[in-house]
C-alpha positions as CSV (number, residue, x, y, z in Angstrom):
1,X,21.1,-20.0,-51.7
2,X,20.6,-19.9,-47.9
3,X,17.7,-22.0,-48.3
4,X,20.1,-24.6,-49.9
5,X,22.9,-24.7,-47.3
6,X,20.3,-24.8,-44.5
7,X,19.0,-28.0,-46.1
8,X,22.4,-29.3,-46.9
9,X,23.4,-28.6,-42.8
10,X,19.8,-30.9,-41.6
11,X,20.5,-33.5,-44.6
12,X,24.4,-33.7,-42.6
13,X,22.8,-33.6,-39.0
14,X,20.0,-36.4,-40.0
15,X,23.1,-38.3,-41.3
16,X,25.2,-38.0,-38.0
17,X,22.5,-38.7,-36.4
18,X,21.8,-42.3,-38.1
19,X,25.6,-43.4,-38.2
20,X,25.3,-42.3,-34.0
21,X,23.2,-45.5,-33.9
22,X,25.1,-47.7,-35.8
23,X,27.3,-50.2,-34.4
24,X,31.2,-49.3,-34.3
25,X,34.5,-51.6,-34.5
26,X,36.1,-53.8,-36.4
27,X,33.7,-56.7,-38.5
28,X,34.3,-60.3,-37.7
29,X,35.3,-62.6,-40.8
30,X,33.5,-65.5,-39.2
31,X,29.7,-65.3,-39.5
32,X,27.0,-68.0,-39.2
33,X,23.3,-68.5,-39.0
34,X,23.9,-69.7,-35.3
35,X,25.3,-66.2,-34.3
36,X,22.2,-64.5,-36.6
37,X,19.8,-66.7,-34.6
38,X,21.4,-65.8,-31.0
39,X,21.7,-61.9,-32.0
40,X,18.0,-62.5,-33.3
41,X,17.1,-64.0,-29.9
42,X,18.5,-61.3,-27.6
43,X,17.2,-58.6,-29.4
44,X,13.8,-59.9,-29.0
45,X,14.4,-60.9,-25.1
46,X,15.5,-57.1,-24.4
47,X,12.3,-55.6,-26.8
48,X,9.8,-58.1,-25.0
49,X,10.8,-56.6,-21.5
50,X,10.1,-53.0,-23.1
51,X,6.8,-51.2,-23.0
52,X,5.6,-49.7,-26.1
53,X,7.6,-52.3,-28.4
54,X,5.0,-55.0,-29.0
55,X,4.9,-55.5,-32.6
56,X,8.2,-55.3,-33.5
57,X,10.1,-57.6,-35.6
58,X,13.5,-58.3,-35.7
59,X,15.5,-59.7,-38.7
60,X,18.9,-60.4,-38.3
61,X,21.1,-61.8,-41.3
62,X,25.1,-61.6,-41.5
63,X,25.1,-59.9,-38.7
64,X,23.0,-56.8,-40.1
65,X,19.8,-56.0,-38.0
66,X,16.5,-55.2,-39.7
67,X,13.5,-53.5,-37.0
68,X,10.5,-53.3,-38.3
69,X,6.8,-52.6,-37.5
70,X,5.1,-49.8,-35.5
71,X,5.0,-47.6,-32.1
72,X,2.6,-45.4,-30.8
73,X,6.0,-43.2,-29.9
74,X,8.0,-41.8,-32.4
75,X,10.3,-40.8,-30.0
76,X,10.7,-44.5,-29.4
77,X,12.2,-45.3,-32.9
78,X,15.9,-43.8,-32.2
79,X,16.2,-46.0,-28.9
80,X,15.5,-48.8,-31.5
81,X,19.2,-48.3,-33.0
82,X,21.0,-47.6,-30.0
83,X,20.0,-51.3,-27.9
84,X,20.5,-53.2,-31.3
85,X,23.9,-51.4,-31.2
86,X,24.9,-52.5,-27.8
87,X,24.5,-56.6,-28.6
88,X,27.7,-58.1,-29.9
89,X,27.8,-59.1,-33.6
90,X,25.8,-56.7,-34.8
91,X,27.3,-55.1,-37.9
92,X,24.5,-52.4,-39.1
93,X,21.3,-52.0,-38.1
94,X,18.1,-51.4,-40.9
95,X,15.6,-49.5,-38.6
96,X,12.5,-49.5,-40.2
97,X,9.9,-49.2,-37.2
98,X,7.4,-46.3,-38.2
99,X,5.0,-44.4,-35.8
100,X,1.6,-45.7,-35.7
101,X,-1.2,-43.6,-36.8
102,X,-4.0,-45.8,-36.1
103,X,-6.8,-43.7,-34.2
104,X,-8.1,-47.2,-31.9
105,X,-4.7,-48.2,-31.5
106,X,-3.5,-44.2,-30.0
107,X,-6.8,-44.1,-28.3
108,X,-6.3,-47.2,-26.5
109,X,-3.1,-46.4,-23.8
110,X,-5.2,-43.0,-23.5
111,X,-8.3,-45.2,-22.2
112,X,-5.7,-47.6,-19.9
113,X,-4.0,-43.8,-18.6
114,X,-7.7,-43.1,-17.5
115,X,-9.2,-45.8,-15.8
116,X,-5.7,-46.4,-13.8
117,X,-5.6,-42.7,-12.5
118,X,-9.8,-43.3,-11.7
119,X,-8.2,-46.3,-9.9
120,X,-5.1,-44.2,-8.0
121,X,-8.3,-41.6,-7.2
122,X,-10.4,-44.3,-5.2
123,X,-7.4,-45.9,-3.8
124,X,-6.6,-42.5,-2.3
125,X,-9.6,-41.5,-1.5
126,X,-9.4,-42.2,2.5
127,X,-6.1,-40.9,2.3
128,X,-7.5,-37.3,1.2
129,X,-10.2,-37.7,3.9
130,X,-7.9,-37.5,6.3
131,X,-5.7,-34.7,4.7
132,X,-8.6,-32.8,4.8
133,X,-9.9,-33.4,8.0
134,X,-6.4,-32.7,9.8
135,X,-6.2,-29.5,7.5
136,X,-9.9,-28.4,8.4
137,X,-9.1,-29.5,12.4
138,X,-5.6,-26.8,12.0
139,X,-7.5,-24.1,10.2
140,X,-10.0,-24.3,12.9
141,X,-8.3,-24.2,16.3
142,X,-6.6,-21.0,14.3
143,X,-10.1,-19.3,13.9
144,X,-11.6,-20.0,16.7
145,X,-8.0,-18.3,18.5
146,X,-9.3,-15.7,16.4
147,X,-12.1,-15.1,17.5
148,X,-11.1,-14.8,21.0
149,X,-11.0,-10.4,21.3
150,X,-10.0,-10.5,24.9
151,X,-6.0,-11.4,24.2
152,X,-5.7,-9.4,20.8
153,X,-7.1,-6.5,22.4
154,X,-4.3,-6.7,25.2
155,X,-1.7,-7.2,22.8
156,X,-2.7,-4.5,20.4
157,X,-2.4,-0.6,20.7
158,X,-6.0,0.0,19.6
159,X,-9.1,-2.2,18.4
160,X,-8.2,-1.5,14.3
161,X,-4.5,-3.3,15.3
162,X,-6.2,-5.9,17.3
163,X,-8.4,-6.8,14.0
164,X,-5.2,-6.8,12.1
165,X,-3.9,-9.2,14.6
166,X,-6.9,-11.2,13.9
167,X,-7.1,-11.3,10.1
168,X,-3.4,-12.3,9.8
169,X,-4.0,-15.2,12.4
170,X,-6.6,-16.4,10.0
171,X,-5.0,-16.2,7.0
172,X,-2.2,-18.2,8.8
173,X,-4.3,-20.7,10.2
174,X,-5.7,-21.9,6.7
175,X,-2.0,-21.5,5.4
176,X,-1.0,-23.9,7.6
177,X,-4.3,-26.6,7.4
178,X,-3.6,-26.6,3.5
179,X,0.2,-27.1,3.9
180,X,-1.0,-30.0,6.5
181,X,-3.4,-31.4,4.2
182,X,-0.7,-31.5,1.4
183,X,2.1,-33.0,3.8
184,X,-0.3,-36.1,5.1
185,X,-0.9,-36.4,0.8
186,X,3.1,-36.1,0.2
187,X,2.1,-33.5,-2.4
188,X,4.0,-30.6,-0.5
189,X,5.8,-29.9,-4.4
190,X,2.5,-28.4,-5.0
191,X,3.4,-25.5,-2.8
192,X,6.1,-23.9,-4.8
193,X,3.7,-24.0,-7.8
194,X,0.5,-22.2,-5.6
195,X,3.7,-20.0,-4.1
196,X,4.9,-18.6,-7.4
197,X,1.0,-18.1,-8.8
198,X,0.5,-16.2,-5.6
199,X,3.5,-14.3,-5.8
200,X,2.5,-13.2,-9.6
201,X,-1.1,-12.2,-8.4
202,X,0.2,-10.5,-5.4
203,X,2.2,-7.9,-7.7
204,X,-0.3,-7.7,-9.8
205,X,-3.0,-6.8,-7.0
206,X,-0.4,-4.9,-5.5
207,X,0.1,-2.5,-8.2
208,X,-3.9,-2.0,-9.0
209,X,-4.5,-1.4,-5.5
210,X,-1.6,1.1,-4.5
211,X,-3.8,3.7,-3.1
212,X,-5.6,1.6,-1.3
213,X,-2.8,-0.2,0.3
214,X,-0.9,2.9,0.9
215,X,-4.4,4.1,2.5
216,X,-4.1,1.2,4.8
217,X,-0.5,1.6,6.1
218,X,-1.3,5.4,6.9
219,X,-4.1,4.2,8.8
220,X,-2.2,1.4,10.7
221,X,0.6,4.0,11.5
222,X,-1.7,7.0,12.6
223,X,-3.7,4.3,15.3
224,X,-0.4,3.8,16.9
225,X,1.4,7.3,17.2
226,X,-1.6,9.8,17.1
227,X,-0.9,13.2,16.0
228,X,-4.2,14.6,17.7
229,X,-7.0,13.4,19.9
230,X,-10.6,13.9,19.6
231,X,-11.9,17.4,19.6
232,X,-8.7,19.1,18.8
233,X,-8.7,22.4,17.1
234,X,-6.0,21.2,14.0
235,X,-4.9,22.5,10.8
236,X,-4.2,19.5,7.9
237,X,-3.0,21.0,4.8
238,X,-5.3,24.1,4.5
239,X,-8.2,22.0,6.3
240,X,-9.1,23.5,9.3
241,X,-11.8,22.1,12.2
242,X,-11.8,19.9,15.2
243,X,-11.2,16.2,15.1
244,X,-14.7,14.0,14.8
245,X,-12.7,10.6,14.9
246,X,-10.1,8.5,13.1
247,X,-11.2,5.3,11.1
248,X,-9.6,2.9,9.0
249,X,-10.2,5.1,5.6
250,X,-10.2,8.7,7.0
251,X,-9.7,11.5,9.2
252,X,-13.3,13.2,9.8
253,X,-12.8,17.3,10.8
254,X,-15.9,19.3,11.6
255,X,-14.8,22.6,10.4
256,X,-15.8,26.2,12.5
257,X,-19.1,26.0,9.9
258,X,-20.1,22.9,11.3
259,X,-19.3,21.2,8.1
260,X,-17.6,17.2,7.7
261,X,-14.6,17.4,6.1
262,X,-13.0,13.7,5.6
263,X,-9.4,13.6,4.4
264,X,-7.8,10.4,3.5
265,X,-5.0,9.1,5.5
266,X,-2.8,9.0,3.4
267,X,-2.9,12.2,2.7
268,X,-3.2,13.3,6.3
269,X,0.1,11.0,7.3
270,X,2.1,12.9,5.1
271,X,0.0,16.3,5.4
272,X,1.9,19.3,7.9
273,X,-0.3,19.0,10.7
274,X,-0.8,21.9,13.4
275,X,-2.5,21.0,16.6
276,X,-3.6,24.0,18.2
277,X,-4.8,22.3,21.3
278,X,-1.9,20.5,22.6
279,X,-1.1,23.8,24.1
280,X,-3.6,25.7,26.5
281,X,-1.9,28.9,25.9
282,X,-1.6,30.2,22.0
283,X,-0.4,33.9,21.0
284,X,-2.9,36.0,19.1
285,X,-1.1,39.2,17.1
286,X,-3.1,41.9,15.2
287,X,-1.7,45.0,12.9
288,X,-2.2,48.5,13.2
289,X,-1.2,51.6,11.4
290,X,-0.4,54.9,13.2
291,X,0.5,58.3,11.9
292,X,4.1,59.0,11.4
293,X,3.5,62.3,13.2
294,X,2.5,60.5,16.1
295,X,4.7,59.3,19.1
296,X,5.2,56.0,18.3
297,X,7.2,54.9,21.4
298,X,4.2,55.9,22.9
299,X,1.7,54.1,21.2
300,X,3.8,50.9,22.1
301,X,3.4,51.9,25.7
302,X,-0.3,52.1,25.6
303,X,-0.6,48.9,23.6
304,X,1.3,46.8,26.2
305,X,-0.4,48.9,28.9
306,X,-4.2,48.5,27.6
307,X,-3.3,44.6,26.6
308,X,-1.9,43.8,30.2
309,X,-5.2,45.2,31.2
310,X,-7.1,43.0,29.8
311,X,-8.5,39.6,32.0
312,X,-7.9,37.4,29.3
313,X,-4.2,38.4,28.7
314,X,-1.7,36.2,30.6
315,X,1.1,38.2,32.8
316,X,3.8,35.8,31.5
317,X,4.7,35.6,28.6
318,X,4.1,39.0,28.7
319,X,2.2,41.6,25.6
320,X,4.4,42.8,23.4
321,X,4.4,45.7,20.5
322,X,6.9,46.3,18.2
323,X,7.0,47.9,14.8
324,X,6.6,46.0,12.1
325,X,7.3,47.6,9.1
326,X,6.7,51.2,7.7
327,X,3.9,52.0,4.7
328,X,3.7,54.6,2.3
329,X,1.3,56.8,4.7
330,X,1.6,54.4,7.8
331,X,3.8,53.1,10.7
332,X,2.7,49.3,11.1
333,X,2.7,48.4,14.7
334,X,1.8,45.0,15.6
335,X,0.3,43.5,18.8
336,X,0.9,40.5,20.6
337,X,-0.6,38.9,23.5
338,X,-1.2,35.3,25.2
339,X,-4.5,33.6,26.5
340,X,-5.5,30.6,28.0
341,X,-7.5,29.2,24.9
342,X,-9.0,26.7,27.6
343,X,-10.7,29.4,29.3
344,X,-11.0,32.3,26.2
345,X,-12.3,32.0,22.8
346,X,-9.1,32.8,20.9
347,X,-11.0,34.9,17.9
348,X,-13.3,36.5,20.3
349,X,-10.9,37.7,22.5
350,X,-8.0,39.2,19.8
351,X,-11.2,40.9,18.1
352,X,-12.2,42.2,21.6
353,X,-7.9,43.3,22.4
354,X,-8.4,45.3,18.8
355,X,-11.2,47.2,20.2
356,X,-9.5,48.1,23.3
357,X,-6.2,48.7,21.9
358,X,-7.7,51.1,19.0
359,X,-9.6,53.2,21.7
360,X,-6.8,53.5,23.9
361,X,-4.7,54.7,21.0
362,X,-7.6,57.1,19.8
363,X,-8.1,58.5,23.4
364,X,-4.1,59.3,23.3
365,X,-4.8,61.5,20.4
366,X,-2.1,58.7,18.6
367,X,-3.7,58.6,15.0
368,X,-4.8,55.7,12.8
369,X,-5.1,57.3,9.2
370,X,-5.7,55.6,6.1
371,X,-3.5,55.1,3.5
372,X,-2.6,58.7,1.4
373,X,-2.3,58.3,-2.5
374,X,-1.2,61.3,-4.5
375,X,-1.3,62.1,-8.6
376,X,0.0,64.0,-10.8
377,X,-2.2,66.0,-13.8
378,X,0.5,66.7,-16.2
379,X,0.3,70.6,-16.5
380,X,-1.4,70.5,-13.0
381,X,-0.1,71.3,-9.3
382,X,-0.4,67.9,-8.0
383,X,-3.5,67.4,-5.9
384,X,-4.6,64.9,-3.2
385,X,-7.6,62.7,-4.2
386,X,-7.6,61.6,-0.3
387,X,-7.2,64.8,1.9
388,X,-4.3,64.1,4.3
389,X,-5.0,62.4,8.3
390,X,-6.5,65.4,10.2
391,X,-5.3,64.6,13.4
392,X,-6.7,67.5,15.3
393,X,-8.7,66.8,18.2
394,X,-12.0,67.4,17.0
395,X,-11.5,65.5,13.7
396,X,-10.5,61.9,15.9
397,X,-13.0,59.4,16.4
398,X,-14.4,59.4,20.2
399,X,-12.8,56.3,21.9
400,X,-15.5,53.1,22.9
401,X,-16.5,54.1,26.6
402,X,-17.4,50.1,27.1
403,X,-15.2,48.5,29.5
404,X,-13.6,45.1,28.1
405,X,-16.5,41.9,27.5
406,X,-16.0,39.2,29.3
407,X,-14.7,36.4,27.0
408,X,-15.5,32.9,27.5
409,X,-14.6,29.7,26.0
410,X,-16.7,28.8,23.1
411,X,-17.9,25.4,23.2
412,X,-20.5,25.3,20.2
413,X,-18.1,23.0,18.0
414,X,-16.9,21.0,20.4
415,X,-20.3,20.1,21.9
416,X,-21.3,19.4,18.3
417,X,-18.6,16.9,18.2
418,X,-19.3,15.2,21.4
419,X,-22.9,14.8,20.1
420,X,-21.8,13.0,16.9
421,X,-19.6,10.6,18.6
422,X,-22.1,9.6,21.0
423,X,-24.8,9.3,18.7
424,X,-22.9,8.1,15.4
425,X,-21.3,5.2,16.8
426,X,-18.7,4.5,14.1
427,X,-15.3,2.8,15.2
428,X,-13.1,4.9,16.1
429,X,-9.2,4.5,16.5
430,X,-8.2,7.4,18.4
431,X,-7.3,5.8,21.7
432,X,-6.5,8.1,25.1
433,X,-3.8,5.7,26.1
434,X,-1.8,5.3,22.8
435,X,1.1,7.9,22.4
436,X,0.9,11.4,20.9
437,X,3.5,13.2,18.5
């Protein structure tokens, strides 16, 4: 059934279609071969002047129009209907006029379509010589302004910005010799085509290379406000060592083992950074436990006194002891001092401060037990499976006699990083003038 009406509503449109093209108004009663003959004449003056028409016959009798013949064109045929239409005294019009399908006489406008565009080639072909010579001459005033470092590197922050500078400088230089060469041509339409292509690829590239462009942009903004310098002691994300050098890819660490460790920058741009040599001075702290039977206010006294003692310990800010906390067997007291980590090697000198501190203590007769656990035996007194802190004075530990080492700076890492960026010679875009976070 719906096949039916669907043929029914094509056989109707086909219909409305034909009657479109047939004459409308009111038919003359006067009608002679003359008129025929003029109508005849016309219609074959207006087809004549028409490509893609030779071959066609007209036929006119009482006014009624019969086309025949053939066209290369079906889409020709209609037009047909509607010129006839348009000359006066034409009642109805008998189009006949098929498509052609004969293969030499399709081949043959195919052949003409080829040797005239051969011919629009040659005819051009000075032209496009010196499209292209005006487009090379653009591109290459543009490349060799590229290859000029002296003005980039005053413009730019760092060498790695300066050779962005440089690539985008290229890129518009041959932008604008192709969009030269295409103006001289009066082709310029063919932009928004290559625009739109390039646009496509560019999201697609875009997406498949996220990481790396993401990569990139870390890169660009880490050159221009530098979060460290060379050799500092920093902490990335649980990666800790002293910076080797920044390049366009990575951050390279060598950590206190003397091992590379290379983050990406991406990760390192949006890592928590600390920087523990922007400041000469940094705090060191260390935990102790002391007996609750002790004198506790005490034991803070000798702390501050024995860490104020110390060479390495700065007067201001002054060492501090406080209690931290209280154990099951313990009172945790914990220690603070400053240093000059210029001058002092920070983990040298806090193990050196626990030494002192812990003899000063011990000498005080202020005990440092270990921790007391107790159980219970069911059926059993309870007993101790860690005898309780004898504190007596023949059961403490003799204090160290040694006065305090003498603490210096240690340079092993450092030197060791020195050494590779002499000798490596990779780029590197840490520069000393650019500003620091």
């Amino acid at each position: 059934m719906i096949l039916v009406l669907l043929l029914l509503v094509c056989l109707a449109a086909a219909a409305e279609a034909q009657d479109e093209g047939q004459p409308s108004g009111a038919i003359s009663t006067a009608q002679d071969s003359r008129d025929d003959a003029a109508i005849d004449r016309r219609i074959e003056a207006i087809i004549g002047q028409l490509s893609g028409y030779e071959g066609i016959t007209v036929d006119v009798r009482e006014g009624i129009v019969t086309l025949g013949g053939e066209v290369l064109d079906g889409e020709a045929i209609p037009r047909l209907d509607t010129l006839a239409a348009r000359v006066d005294g034409v009642v109805a019009i008998e189009n006949e006029v098929v498509e052609s399908t004969d293969v030499a006489r399709r081949l043959d406008p195919v052949a003409e379509r080829f040797r005239t565009r051969i011919a629009q080639f040659f005819s051009y072909l000075p032209l496009l010589a010196v499209a292209a010579v005006a487009g090379l001459l653009v591109a290459l005033a543009g490349l060799l302004l590229a290859r000029w470092e002296w003005p980039w590197r005053r413009l730019a922050p760092n060498a790695f910005i300066a050779n962005i500078y440089r690539v985008v400088l290229r890129l518009a230089a041959v932008a604008a010799g192709v969009v030269t060469a295409l103006d001289i041509m009066n082709a310029t339409a063919v932009l928004t085509g290559l625009l739109g292509a390039a646009g496509i690829l560019g999201l697609a590239v875009g997406f498949a290379v996220r990481d790396t462009v993401e990569n990139f942009i870390a890169s660009v903004m880490l050159s221009l406000r530098q979060p460290f310098r060379p050799n500092d002691l920093v902490d990335i994300e649980g990666s800790m060592g002293r910076v080797v050098r920044l390049t366009s890819r990575s951050t390279i660490l060598l950590d206190l083992d003397g091992n590379h460790v290379r983050l990406p920058n991406a990760v390192v741009f949006k890592a928590r950074i600390v920087n523990f040599t922007s400041n000469d001075e940094r705090r060191f702290s260390f935990v102790l436990g002391v007996d609750p039977v002790s004198d506790v206010t005490e034991a803070k006294r000798i702390g501050t006194q024995t860490l104020a003692a110390l060479d390495f310990v700065l007067e201001t800010p002054a060492p501090q002891v406080w209690i931290r906390d209280v154990a099951a067997s313990t009172i945790e007291v914990e220690f603070l001092g400053w240093l000059n980590q210029r001058e002092t090697a920070f983990d040298m000198a806090r193990s050196e401060a626990i030494r002192m501190v812990m003899a000063a203590l011990t000498r005080a007769g202020i005990g440092l037990p270990e921790p007391t656990y107790r159980v219970s035996i069911a059926g059993q007194m309870p007993a101790a499976l860690v005898p309780e802190a004898d504190t007596s004075p023949a059961a403490r530990p003799l204090a160290d006699p040694r006065p305090p080492e003498v603490v210096g700076p240690d340079l092993s890492i450092e030197r060791k990083v020195l050494e590779e960026r002499r000798t490596t010679g990779e780029a590197d875009l840490l520069n000393p003038a650019a500003p620091v976070e």
